[in-house]
VEXDREN-2710 file (C-alpha; in Angstrom, 1 decimal):
% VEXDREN-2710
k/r/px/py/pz
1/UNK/91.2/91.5/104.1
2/UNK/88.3/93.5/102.4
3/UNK/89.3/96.6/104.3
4/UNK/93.1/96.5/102.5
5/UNK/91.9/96.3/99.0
6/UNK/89.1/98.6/99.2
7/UNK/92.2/101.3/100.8
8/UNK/94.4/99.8/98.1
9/UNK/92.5/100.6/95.2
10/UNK/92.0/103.8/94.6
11/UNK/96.0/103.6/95.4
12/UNK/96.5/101.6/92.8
13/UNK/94.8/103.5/90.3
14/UNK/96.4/106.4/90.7
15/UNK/99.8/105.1/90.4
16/UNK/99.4/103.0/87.5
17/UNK/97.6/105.1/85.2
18/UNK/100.1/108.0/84.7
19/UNK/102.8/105.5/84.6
20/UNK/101.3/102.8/82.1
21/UNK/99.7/105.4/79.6
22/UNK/103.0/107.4/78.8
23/UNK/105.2/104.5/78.7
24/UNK/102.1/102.9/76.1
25/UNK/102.4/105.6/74.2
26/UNK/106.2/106.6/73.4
27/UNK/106.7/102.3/72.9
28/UNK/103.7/101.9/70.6
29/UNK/101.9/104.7/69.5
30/UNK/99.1/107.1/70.5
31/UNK/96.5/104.9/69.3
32/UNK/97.7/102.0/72.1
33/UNK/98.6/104.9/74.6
34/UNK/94.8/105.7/74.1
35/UNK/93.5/102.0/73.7
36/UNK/95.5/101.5/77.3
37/UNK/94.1/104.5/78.9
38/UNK/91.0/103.4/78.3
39/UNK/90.7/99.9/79.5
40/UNK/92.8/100.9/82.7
41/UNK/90.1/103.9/83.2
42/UNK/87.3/101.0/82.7
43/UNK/88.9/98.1/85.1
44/UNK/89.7/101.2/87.2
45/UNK/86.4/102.1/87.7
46/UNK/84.7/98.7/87.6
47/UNK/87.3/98.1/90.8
48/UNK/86.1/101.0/92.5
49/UNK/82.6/100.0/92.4
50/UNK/82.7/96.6/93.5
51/UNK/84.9/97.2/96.2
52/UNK/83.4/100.7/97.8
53/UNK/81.8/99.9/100.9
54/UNK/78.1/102.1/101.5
55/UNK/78.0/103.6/104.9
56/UNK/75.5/102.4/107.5
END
């Protein structure tokens, strides 16, 4: 189980970020387009390094 969310993440990432942000930005403004970028970027990141696996 482990295994499909550490491949899914950096999936997920990718996909949401340049769809989220734009979309933030043309319905509320540049100021919540960068607001979203960044807290996406953060939990983005936070995901990445509690689910990357060190090798042995």
């Amino acid at each position: 189980m482990l295994k499909k969310i550490v491949a899914f993440t950096p999936l997920f990432g990718a996909l949401t970020f340049p769809i989220i942000v734009p979309i933030t930005i043309s319905k509320f403004g540049v100021n919540y387009g960068i607001l979203s970028a960044l807290l996406i970027s953060s939990l983005w990141f936070i995901a990445m390094l509690r689910t990357s696996e060190m090798p042995h």
